[in-house]
N, C-alpha and C positions, 0 to 999 in steps of 0.2 A: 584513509586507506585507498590504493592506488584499484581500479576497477579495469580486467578485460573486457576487451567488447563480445568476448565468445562465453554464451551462456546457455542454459536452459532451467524451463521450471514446469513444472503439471503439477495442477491440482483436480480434484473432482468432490463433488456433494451431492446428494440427495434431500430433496425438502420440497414439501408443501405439493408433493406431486409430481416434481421434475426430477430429471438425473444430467447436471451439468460438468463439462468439463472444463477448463482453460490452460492451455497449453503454449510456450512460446518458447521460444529460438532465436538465437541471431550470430551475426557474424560482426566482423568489424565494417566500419562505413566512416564518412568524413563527418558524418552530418546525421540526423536521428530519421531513421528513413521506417515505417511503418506500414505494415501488409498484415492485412486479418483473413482471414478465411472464418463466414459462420453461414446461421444459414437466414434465407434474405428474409424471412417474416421477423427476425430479431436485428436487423439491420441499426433500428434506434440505438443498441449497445455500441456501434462500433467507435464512434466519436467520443463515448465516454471512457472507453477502454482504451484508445490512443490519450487524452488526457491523463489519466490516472497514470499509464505506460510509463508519455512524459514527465512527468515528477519525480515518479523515481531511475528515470534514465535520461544519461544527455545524449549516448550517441551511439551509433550502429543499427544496422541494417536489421530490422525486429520482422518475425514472423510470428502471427499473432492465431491460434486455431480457437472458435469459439464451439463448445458444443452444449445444444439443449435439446432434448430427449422428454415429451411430454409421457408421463406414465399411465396417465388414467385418459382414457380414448372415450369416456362419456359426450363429452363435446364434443364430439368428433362425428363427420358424417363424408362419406365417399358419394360424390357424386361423378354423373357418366356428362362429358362434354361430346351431347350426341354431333352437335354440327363435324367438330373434326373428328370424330368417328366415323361418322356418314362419308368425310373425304376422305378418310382413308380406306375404306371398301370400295368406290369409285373408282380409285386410284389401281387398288389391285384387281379390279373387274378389268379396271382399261390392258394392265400390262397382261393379263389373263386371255383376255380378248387377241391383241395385238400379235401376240406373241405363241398362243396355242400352248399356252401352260393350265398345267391342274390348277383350280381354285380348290385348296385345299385349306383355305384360313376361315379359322370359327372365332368366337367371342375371347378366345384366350388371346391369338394371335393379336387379332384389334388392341387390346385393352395393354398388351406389351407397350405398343407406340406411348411416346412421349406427348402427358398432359392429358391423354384420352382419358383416364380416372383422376379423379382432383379431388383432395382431401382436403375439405374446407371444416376449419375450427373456427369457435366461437372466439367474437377479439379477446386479446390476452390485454392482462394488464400489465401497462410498460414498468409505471413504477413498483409493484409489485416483482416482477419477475428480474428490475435490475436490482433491487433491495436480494435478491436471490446469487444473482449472478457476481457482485461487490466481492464478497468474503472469498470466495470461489479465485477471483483474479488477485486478490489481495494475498492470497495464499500461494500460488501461482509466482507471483512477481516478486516475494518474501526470497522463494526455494531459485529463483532465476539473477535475484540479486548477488544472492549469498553465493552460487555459483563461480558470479563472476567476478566476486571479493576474491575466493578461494585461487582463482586463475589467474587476479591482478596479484595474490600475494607471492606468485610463484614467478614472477615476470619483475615484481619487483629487488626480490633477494636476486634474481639474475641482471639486474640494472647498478643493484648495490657493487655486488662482485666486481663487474667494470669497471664502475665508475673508480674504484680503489686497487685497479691494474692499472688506469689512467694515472690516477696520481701516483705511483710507485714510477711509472714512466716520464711525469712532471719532475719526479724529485730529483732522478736521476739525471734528464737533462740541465738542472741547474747548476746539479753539483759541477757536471762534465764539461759545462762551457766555459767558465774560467781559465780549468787546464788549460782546452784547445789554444787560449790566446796564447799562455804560456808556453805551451810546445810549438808555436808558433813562431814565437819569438828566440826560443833556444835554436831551431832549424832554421832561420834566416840569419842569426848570427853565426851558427856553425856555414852556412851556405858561404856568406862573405865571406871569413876570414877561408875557405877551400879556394873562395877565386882568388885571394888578393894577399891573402899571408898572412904576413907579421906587421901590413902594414895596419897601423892606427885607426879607428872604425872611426866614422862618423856617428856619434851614439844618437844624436838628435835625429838624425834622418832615419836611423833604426825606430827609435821610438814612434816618430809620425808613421813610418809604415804598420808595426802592429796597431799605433790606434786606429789607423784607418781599418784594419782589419777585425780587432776587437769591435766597434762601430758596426761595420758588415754582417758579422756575426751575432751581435748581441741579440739576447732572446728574452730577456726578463720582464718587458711588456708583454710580448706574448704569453710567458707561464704563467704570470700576475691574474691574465686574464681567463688563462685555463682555469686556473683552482677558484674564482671567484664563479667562474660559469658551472666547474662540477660541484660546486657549495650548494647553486641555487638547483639546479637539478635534483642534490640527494634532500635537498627541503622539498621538492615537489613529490617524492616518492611516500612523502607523510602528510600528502594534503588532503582532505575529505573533500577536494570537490573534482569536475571532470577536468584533469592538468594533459591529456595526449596530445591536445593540439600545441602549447606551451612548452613541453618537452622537444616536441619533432623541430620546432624556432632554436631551441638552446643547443638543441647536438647538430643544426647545422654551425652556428657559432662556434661550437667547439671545433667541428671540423675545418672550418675557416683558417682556425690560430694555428693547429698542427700542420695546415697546408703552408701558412706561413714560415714555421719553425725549420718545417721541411726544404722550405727554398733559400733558407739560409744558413742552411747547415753545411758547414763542412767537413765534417766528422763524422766515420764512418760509423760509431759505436749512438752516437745523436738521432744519425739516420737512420738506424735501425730500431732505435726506440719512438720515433717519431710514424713509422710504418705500424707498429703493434699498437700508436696509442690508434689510428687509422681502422685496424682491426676491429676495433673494441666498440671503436665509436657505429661502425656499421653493424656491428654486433644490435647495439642498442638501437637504433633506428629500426631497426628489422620488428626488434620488440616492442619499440613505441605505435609503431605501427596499430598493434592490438590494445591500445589504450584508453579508455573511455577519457 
């Protein structure tokens, strides 16, 4: 099953005294590109949560949010960082002084500033609290998977679609090129005998002319290699691994062969079908784009 790169998933728990969340997001990307947001005393999580990520994703741009929320504040003690406290009364004495302002700042104001109170806990335990965190992200990356099943299977039935306008555009160019040579040949024979009459045609030199143009014309490597390129395409639309960058190779190929068809077309009804297979194929591209 074909996977978009745009997804999401949260989950949350409580256990053993915490209340954790894991949240993640992404977009499409070339490449599996990972960003975590948590907070820095659980930092040891974040390399195990891009691993785990990795496994079950190949590709796109991941935003990762960790959240743990200690419940029970026993271990827990607020301390005062007098040094940078002492410099930040200093600091407002000086602009106080300087300046002919009210000193109007008491212990609240102080204690605003940044790090002046530090809440120091007792060490946690890592593997403890990642035994915590595991189920949390595994449940998480379940509801973020399944997502962007749900979003590859709606990108694929629109891949499907195409790819079977493309060949309804194949079939029709095969049928139609034969004609051409033959209306060809009816119009160069009617052409002669308008300039020259009733006189005797030279049938050979008729004939080398349409094959040179038959030759000019002929398309059936090209279509051969259309329908062989949208075969491997709608196989990759059922493959269970990451196929986007494999796909984005095949539909320029395809685009390759319609560019071709299209410079040897002389037929207006060919050319026109050769435009819409053009359509289709950037159609899908647009799409593959969002491909894991």
């Amino acid at each position: 099953m074909i996977r978009s790169m745009t997804g999401f998933g949260r989950a949350t728990a409580e256990s053993q005294g915490y209340f954790i969340t894991v949240e993640l997001k992404s977009v499409n990307h070339r490449y599996f590109d990972f960003n975590c947001r948590l907070p820095r005393q659980y930092g040891f999580a974040e390399e195990k949560l891009k691993s785990y990520i990795n496994s079950r994703v190949a590709r796109g741009k991941i935003d990762c949010f960790l959240g743990v929320e200690a419940l029970k504040t026993d271990d827990a003690e607020v301390l005062v960082n007098h040094t940078l406290a002492g410099a930040y009364v200093q600091a407002l004495k000086e602009l106080s002084d300087t300046y002919a302002l009210q000193a109007d700042f008491g212990a609240s104001a102080i204690a605003r500033f940044l790090d002046v109170l530090v809440l120091k806990k007792s060490d946690e335990d890592e593997e403890l609290l990642w035994s915590l965190i595991e189920p949390v992200a595994k449940e998480a990356v379940d509801k973020f998977v399944a997502m962007r099943e749900v979003e590859g299977e709606k990108l694929r039935r629109d891949i499907a679609l195409r790819t079977d306008n493309i060949i309804d555009s194949v079939t029709f160019i095969e049928e139609r090129s034969p004609l051409t040579v033959k209306e060809y040949n009816d119009k160069l024979v009617a052409r002669v005998h308008e300039l020259i009459g009733d006189v005797s045609l030279d049938e050979s030199r008729i004939i080398q002319e349409v094959a040179i143009f038959a030759d000019k014309v002929a398309v059936a490597e090209e279509t051969v290699r259309l329908r062989s390129h949208i075969a491997q395409l709608r196989s990759f639309l059922n493959s269970e691994e990451a196929i986007g960058r494999k796909m984005d190779f095949l539909v320029q190929e395809i685009n390759r062969e319609a560019n071709t068809i299209g410079s040897k077309a002389s037929d207006v009804e060919i050319a026109r079908k050769v435009v819409e297979i053009k359509a289709e194929v950037e159609k899908i591209r647009e799409q593959i784009q969002n491909i894991e």
